[in-house]
VOPAGU-2260 file (C-alpha; in pm, 1 decimal, decimal comma):
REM VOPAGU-2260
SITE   aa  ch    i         X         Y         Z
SITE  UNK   A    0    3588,0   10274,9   -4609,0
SITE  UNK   A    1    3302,1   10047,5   -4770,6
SITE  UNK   A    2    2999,8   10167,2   -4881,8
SITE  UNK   A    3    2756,1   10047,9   -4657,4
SITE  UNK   A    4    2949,9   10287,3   -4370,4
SITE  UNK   A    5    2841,9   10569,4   -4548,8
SITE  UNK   A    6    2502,6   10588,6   -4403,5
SITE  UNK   A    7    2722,7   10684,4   -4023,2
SITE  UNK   A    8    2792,6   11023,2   -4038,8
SITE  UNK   A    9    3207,4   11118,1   -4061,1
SITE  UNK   A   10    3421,7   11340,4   -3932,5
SITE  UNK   A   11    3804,0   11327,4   -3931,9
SITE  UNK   A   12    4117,8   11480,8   -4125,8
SITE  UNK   A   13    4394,5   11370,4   -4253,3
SITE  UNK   A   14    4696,1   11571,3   -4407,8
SITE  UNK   A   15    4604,5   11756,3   -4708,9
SITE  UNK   A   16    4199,5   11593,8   -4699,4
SITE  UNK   A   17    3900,7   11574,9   -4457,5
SITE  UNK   A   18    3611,1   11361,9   -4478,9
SITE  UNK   A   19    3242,0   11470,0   -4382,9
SITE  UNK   A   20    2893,6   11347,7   -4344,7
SITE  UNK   A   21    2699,5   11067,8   -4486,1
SITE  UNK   A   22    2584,2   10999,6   -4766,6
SITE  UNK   A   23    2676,5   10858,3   -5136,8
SITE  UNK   A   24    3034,1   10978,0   -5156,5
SITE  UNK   A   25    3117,7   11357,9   -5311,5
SITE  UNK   A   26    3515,0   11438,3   -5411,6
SITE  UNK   A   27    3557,5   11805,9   -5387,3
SITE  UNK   A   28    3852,2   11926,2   -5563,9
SITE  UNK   A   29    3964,7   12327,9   -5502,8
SITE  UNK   A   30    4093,8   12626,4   -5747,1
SITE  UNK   A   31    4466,2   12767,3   -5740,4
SITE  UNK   A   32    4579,5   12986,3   -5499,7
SITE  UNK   A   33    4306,3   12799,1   -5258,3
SITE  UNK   A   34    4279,6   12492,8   -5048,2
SITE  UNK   A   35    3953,8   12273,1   -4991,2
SITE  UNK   A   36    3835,3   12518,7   -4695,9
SITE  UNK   A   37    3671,0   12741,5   -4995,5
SITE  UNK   A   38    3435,8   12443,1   -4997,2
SITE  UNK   A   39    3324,4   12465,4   -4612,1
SITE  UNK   A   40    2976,8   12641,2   -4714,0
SITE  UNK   A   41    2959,3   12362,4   -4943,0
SITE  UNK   A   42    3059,6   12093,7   -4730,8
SITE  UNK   A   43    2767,7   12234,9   -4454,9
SITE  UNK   A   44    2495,3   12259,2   -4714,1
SITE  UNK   A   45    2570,0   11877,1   -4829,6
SITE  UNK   A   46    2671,9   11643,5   -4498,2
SITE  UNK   A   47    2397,3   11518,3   -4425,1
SITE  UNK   A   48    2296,7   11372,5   -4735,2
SITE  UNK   A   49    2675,0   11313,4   -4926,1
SITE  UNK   A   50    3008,9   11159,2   -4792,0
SITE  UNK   A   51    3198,3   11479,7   -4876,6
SITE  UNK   A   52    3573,6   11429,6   -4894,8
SITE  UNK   A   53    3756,8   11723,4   -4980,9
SITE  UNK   A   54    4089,1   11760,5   -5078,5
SITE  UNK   A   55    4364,4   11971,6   -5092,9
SITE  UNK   A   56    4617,3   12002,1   -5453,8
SITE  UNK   A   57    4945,6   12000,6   -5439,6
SITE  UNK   A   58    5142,3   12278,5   -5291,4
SITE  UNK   A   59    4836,0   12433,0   -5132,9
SITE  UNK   A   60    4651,7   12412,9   -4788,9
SITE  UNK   A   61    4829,9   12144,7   -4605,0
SITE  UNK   A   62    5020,0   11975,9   -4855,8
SITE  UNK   A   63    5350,6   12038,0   -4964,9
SITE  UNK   A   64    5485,0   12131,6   -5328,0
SITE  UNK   A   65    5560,7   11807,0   -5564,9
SITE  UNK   A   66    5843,6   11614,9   -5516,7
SITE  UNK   A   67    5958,1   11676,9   -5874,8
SITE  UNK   A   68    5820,6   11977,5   -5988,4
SITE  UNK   A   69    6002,2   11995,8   -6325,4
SITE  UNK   A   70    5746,4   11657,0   -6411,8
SITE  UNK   A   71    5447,5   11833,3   -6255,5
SITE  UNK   A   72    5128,2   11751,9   -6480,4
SITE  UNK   A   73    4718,3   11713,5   -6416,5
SITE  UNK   A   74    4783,5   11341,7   -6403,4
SITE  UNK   A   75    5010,9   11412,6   -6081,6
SITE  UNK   A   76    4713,7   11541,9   -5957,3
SITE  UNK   A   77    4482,3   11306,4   -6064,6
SITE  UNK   A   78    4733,2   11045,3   -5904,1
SITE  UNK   A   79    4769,0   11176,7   -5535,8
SITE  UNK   A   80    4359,8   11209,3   -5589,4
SITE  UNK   A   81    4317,9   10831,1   -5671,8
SITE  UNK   A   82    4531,9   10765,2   -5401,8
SITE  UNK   A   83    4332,0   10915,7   -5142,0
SITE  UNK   A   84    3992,8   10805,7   -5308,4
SITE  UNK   A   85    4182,7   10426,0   -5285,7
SITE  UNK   A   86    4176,0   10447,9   -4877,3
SITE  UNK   A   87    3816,6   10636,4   -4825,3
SITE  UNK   A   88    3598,9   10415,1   -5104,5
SITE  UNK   A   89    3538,3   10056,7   -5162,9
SITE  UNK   A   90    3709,7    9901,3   -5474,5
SITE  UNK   A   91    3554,4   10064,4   -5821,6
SITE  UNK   A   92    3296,3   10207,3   -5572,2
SITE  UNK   A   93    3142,2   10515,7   -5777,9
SITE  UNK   A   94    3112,9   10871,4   -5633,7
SITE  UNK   A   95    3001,9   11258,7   -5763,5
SITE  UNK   A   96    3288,3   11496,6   -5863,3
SITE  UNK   A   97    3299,0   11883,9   -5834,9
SITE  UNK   A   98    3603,2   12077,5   -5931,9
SITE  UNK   A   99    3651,7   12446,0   -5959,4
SITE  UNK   A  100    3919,9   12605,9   -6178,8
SITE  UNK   A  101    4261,9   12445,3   -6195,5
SITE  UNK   A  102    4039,7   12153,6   -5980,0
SITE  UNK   A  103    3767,5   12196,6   -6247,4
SITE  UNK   A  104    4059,8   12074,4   -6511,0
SITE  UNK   A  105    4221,4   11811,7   -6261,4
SITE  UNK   A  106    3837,8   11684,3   -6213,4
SITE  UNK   A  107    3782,9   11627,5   -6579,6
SITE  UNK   A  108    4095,3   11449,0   -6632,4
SITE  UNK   A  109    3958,5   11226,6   -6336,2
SITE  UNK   A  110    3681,3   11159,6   -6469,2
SITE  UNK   A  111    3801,9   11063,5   -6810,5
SITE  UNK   A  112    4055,4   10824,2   -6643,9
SITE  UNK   A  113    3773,9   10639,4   -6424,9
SITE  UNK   A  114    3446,5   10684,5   -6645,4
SITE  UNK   A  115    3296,8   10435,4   -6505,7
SITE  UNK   A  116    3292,0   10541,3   -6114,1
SITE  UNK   A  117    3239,6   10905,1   -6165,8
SITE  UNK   A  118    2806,1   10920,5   -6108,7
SITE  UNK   A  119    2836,8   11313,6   -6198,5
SITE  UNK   A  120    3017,7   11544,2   -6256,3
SITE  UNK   A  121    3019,6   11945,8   -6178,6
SITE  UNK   A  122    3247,4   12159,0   -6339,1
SITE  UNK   A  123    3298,4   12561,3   -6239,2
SITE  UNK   A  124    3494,2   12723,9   -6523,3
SITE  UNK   A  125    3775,3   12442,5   -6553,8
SITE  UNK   A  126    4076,7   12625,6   -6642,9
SITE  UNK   A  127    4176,0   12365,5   -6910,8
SITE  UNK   A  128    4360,2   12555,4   -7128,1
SITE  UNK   A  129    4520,4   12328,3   -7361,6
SITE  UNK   A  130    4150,9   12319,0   -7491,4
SITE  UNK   A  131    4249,7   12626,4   -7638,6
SITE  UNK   A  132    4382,9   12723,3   -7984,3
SITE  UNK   A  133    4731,1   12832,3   -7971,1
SITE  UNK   A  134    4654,4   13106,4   -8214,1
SITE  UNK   A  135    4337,9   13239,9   -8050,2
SITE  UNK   A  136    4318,7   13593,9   -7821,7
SITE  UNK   A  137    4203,2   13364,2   -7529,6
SITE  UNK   A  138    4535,0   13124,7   -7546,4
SITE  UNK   A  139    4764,1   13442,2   -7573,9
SITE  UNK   A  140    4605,8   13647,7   -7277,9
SITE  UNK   A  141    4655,5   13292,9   -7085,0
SITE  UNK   A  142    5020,1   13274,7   -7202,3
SITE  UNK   A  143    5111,6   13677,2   -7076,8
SITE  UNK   A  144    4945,3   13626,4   -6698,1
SITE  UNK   A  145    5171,0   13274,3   -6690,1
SITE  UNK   A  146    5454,3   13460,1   -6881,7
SITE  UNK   A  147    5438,6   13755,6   -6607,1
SITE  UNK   A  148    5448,4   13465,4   -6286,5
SITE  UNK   A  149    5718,4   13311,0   -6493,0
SITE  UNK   A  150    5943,4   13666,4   -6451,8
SITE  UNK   A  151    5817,3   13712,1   -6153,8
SITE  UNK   A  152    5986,4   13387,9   -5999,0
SITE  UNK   A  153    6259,9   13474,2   -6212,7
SITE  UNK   A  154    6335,6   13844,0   -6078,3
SITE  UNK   A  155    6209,2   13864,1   -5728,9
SITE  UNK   A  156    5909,0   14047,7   -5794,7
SITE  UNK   A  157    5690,6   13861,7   -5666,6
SITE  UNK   A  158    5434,3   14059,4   -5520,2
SITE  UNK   A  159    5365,7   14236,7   -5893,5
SITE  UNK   A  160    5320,6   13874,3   -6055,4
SITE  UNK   A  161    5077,0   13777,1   -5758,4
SITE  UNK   A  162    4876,5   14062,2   -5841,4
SITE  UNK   A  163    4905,5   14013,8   -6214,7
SITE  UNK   A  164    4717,4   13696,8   -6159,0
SITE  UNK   A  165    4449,0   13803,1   -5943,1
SITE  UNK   A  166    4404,9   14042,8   -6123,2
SITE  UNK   A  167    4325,3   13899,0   -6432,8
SITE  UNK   A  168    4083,7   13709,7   -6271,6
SITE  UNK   A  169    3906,2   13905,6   -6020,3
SITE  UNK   A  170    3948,9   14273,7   -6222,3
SITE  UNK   A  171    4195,4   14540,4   -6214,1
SITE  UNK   A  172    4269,2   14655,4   -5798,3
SITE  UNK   A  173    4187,3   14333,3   -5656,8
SITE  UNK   A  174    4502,8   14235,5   -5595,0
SITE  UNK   A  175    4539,7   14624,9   -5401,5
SITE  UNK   A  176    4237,0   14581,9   -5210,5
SITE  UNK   A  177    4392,6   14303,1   -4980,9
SITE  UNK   A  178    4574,5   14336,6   -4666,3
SITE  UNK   A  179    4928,8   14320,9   -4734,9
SITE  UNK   A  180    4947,6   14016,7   -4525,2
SITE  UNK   A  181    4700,1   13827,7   -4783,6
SITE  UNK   A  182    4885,8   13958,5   -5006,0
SITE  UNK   A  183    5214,8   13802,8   -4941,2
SITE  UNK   A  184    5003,8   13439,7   -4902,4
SITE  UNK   A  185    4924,5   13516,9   -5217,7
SITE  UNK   A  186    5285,5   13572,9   -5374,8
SITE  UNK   A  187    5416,6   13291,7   -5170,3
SITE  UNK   A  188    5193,6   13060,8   -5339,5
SITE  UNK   A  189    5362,9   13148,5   -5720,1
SITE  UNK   A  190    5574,1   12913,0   -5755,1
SITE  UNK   A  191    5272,3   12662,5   -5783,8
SITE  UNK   A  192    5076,0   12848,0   -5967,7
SITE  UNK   A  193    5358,7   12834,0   -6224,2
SITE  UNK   A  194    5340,7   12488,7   -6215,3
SITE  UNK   A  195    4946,1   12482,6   -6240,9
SITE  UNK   A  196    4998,6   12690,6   -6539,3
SITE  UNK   A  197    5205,2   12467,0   -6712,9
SITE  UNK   A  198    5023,1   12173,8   -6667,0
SITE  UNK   A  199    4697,9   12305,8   -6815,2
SITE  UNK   A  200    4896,4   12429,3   -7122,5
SITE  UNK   A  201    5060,1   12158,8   -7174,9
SITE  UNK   A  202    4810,4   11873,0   -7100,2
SITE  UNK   A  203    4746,9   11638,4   -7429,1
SITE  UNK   A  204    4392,3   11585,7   -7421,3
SITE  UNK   A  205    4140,5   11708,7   -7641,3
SITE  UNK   A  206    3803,0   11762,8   -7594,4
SITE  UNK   A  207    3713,4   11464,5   -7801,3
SITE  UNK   A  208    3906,5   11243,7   -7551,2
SITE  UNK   A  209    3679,4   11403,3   -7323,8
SITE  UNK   A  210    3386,8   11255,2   -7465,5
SITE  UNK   A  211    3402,1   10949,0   -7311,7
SITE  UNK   A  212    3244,2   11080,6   -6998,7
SITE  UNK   A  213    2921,6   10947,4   -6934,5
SITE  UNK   A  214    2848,2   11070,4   -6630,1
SITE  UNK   A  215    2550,3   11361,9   -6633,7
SITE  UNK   A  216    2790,2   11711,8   -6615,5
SITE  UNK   A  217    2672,3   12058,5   -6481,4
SITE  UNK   A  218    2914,5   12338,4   -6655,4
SITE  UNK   A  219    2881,7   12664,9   -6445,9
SITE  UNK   A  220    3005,7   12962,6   -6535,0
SITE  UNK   A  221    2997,6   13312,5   -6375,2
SITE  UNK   A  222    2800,9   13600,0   -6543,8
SITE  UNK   A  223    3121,3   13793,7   -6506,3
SITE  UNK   A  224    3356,8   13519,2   -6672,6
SITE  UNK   A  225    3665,8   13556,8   -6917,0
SITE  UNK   A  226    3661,0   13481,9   -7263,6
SITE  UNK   A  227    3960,1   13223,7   -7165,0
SITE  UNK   A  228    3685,3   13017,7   -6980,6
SITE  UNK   A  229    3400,7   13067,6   -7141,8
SITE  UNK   A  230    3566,1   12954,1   -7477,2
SITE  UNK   A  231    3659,3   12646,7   -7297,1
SITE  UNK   A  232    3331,7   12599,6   -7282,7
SITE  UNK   A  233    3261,6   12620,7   -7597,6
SITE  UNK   A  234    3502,5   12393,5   -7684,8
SITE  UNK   A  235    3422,5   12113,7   -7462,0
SITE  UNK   A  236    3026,9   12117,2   -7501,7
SITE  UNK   A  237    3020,5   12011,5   -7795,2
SITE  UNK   A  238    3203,9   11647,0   -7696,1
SITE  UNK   A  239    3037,3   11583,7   -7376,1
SITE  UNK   A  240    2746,1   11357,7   -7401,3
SITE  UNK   A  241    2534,4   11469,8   -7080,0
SITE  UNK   A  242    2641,5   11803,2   -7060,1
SITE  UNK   A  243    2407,3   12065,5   -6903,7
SITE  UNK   A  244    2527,0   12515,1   -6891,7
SITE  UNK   A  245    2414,8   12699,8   -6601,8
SITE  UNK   A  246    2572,8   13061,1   -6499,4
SITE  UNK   A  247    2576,7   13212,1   -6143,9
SITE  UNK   A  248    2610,5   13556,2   -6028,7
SITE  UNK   A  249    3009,0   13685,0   -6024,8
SITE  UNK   A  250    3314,1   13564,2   -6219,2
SITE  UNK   A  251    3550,3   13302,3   -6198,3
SITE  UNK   A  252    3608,3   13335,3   -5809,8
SITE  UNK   A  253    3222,7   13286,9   -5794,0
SITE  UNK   A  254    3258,9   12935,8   -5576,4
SITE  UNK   A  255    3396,6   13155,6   -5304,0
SITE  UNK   A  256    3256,3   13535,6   -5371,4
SITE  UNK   A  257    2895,4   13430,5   -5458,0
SITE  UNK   A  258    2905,2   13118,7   -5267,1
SITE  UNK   A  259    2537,7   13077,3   -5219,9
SITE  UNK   A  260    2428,7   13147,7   -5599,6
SITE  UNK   A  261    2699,4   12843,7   -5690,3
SITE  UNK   A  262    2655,0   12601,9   -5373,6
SITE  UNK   A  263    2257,7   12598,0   -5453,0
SITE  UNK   A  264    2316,9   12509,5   -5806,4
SITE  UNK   A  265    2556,0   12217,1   -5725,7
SITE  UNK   A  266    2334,6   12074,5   -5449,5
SITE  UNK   A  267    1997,7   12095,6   -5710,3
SITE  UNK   A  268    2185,1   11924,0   -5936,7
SITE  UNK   A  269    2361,0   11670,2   -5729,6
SITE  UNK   A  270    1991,6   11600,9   -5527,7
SITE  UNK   A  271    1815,7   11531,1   -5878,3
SITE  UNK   A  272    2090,7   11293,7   -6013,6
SITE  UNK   A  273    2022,9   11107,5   -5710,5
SITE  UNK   A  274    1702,1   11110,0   -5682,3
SITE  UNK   A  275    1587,8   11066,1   -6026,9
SITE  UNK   A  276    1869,3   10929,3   -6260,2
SITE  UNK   A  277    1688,2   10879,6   -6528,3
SITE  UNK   A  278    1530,7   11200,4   -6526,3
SITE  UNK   A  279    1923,3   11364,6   -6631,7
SITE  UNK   A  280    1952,0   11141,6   -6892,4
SITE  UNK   A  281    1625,2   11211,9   -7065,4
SITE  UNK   A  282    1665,9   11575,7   -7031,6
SITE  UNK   A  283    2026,0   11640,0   -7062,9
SITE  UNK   A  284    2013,0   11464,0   -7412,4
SITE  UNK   A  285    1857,6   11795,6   -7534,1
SITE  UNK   A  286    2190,4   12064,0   -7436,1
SITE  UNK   A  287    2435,3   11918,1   -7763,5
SITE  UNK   A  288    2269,6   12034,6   -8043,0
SITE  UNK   A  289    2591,2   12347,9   -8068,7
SITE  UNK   A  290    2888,1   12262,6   -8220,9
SITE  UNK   A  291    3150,4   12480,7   -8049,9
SITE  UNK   A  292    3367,5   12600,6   -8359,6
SITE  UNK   A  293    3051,9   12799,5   -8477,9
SITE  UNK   A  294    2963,5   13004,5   -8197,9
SITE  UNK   A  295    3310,5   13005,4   -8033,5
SITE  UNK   A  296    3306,9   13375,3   -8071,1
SITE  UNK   A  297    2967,8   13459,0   -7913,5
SITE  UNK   A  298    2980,1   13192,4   -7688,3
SITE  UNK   A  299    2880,0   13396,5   -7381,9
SITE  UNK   A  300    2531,7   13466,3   -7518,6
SITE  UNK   A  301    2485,9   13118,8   -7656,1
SITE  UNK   A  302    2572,3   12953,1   -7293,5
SITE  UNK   A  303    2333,5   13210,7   -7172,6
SITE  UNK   A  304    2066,8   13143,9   -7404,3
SITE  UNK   A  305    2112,6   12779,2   -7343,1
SITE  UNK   A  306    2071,8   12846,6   -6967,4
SITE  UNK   A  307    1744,2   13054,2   -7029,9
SITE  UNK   A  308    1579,5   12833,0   -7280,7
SITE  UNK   A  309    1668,1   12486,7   -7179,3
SITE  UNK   A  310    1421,7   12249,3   -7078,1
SITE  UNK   A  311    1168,5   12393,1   -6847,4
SITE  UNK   A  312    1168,2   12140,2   -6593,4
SITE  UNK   A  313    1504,9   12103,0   -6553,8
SITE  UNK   A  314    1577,9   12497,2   -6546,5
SITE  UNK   A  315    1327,4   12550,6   -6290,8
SITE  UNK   A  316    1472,4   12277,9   -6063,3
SITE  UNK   A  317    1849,2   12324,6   -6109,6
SITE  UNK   A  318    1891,1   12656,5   -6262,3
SITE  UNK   A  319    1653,8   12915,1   -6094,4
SITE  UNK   A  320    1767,0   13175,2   -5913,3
């Protein structure tokens, strides 16, 4: 679909993606263990002003597992994305990007792919992991919760990996406090998160390659957060040219538990970049001046900080509240 249809509003689905509003065109991209309906508040808050298409992973909401699972990488992601962005956009036609999670890390592989179409770029705690030293804490609490799916596929038990996983992310008894039906969505959906797992580990960028985004970036991360994310963080601030730290109420489930303290930071941001482009450049310039190695370990204070006592213009449009 061309650009200049994007001013008539759109409705319609197809398998494993829907398309909504009007608008310059927004690619929503989902977290494991989800599907691109955790976006609907999202989606509301932005139709009438963005093209939203949202789109399901592989393996979750209404698309199948990958054909060949044992190849299963980001970039068979980013693929099926680029596919789907190839029938809904004009040719090199640029568009905003928001990822979440496992989608976070799919979205920044995306973006350093296409450079040049992505306008912006927001980023919930991308679960890139192979950001990560392999002989830091963060890496090897990473490698148990895969480890524990991994014997969990292999043994049967299931149900005890699921709730190893959402556990580590939501807090111990989350998993418990679910109906066991939810519960058994949740273990059926293991053997892709062991594939998810596996491709973040094992993904060969850096965060140098990284740095040839150019797109403005909004980093959230949840007050709540893992060290895991938060040092991803750290590691990928320092490369990113336009890159701006905001954190939201709740953890790393925050796009869905504290959906209104997330959605209203994405839509400030999204509404200034298109208002006012040249406004983000100006102001984002002044976010770099860390260099992750050196505050890796107190990272959660310094993205605080940074979130506090960043420019007062653009906190008080984009990161109130």
């Amino acid at each position: 679909m061309m650009t200049n249809m994007h001013n008539t509003p759109a409705h319609h689905a197809h398998s494993g993606y829907l398309v909504e509003g009007r608008g310059s065109p927004l690619v929503l991209l989902h977290s494991s263990m989800s599907s691109k309906a955790q976006w609907d508040s999202l989606i509301e808050l932005l139709a009438e002003r963005h093209r939203i298409i949202a789109i399901d992973l592989y393996g979750y909401g209404d698309v199948p597992m990958p054909l060949n699972a044992g190849a299963h990488t980001l970039m068979t992601e980013v693929t099926r994305v680029r596919a789907i962005l190839q029938r809904e956009l004009g040719p090199g036609e640029p568009f905003h990007l928001a990822g979440h999670s496992f989608g976070g890390a799919v979205a920044l592989r995306l973006a350093h792919l296409e450079p040049s179409r992505v306008r912006s770029l927001a980023l919930f705690e991308p679960t890139a992991f192979h950001l990560l030293p392999e002989d830091s804490d963060a890496m090897a609490a990473v490698r148990t919760v895969a480890q524990q799916v991994k014997e969990g596929l292999a043994d049967g038990s299931t149900l005890a990996a699921a709730g190893s996983f959402i556990d580590f992310w939501n807090g111990p008894g989350a998993f418990a406090a679910y109906p066991a039906a939810r519960q058994a969505q949740f273990a059926a959906q293991l053997r892709k998160v062991d594939l998810d797992f596996d491709a973040l580990i094992n993904d060969a960028c850096t965060a140098r390659d990284y740095a040839n985004i150019n797109c403005p970036i909004l980093l959230l991360l949840g007050r709540s957060s893992l060290a895991c994310t938060r040092d991803i963080a750290a590691h990928l601030v320092g490369h990113l040219p336009d890159c701006l730290i905001g954190e939201t109420s709740g953890g790393h489930m925050a796009p869905v538990t504290h959906r209104t303290s997330v959605n209203l930071k994405i839509a400030g941001f999204l509404n200034l970049i298109d208002n006012n482009a040249s406004y983000i450049r100006v102001h984002t310039a002044q976010v770099n001046e860390v260099h992750p190695r050196s505050v890796a370990q107190h990272m959660g204070a310094e993205l605080a900080r940074r979130a506090r006592e960043g420019n007062a213009n653009w906190r008080a449009r984009i990161l109130a509240g």
